[in-house]
C-alpha positions in Angstrom: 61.7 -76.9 -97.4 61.5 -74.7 -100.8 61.9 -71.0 -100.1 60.4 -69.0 -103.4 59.9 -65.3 -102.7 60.2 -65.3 -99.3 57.8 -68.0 -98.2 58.3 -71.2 -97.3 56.8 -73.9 -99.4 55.0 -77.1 -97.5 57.1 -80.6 -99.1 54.6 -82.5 -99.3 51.9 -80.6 -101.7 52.2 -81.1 -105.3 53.9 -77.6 -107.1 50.3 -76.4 -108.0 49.0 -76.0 -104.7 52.1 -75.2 -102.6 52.6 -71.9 -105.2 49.2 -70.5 -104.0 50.7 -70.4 -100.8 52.5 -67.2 -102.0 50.4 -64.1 -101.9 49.2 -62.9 -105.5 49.0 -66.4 -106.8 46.2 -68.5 -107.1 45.3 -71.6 -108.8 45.5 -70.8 -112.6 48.5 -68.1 -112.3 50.3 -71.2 -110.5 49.7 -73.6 -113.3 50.8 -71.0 -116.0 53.9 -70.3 -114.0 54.9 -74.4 -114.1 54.1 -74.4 -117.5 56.5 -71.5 -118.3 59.1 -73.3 -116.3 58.6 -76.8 -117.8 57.7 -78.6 -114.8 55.5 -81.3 -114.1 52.2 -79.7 -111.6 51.5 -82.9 -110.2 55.2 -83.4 -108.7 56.2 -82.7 -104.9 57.6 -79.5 -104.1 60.1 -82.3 -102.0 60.2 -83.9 -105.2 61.4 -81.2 -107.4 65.1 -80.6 -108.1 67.4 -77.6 -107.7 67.5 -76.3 -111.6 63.8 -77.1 -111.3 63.0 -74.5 -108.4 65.5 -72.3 -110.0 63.2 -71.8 -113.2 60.4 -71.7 -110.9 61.5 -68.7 -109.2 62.9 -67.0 -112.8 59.6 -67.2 -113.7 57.3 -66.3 -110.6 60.6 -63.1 -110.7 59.9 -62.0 -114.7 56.4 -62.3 -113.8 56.4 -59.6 -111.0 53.9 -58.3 -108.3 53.5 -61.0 -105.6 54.2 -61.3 -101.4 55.4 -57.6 -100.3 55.1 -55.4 -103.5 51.8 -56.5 -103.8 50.4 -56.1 -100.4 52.4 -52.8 -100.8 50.5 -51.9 -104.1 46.9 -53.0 -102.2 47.5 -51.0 -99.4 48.4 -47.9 -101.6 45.3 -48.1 -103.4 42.8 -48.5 -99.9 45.0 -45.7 -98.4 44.0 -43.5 -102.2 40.5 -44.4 -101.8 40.3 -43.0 -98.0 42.3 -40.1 -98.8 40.1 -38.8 -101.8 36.9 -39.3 -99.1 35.7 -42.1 -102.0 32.4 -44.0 -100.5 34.4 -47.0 -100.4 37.4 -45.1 -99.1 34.9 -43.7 -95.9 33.6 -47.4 -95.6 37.3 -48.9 -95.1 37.7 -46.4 -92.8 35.0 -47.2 -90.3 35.7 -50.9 -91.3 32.2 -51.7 -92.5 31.8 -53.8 -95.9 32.8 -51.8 -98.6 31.0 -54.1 -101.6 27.3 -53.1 -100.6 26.5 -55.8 -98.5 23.8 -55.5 -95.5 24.5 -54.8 -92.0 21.7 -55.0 -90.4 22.5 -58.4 -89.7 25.7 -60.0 -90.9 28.7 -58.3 -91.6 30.2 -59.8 -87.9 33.5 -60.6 -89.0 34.2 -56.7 -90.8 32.2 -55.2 -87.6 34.1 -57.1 -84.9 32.3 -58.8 -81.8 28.8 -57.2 -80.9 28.5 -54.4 -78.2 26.2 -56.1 -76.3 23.3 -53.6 -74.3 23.7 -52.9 -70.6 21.2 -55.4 -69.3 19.3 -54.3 -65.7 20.8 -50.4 -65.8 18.4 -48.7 -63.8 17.7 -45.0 -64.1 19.3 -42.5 -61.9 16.7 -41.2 -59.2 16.5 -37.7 -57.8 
């Protein structure tokens, strides 16, 4: 198995899709990275040689802010935007949707599992 920056690339995927298995690259940053490095985007990561990984990984390097330093750099900015009491810095912080969508409905997988009512509670007599 390929190792480029820290992650562990599936064999059997050609080089264009295996690379947007790394975080802070997606389709068209991963062809321009194989084009920089000369190498063919329809070839098996299994496929591909030593040198050729080796300009892969010069390239994704020059290239800068992927995997850790990214997720680094994301979480700085959320952390910013909470800190300054930003509208979407108080909306992280509650984790509600922060892009204006409704939560009236929707919105289950930012809100968590429903808090469902307390069915047959019966009022506390004198």
């Amino acid at each position: 198995m390929a190792r480029i920056a820290g992650v562990d690339l599936p064999r059997q995927k050609q080089a264009r899709i295996a690379l947007t298995y790394i975080y802070g690259i997606g389709n068209s940053r991963a062809l321009r990275i194989l084009e920089k490095a000369n190498v063919d985007t329809f070839k098996k990561i299994q496929d591909l040689g030593e040198d050729e990984l080796n300009r892969i990984r010069q390239v994704i390097e020059d290239e800068g802010n992927i995997e850790g330093d990214l997720r680094k750099d994301v979480a700085m900015h959320i952390k910013r935007l909470m800190d300054i009491q930003s509208y979407r810095g108080t909306r992280h912080k509650r984790s509600l949707p922060v892009n204006g969508q409704r939560t009236r409905t929707n919105a289950r997988t930012r809100k968590g599992p429903r808090k469902g009512t307390v069915a047959g509670k019966k009022k506390a007599t004198k």
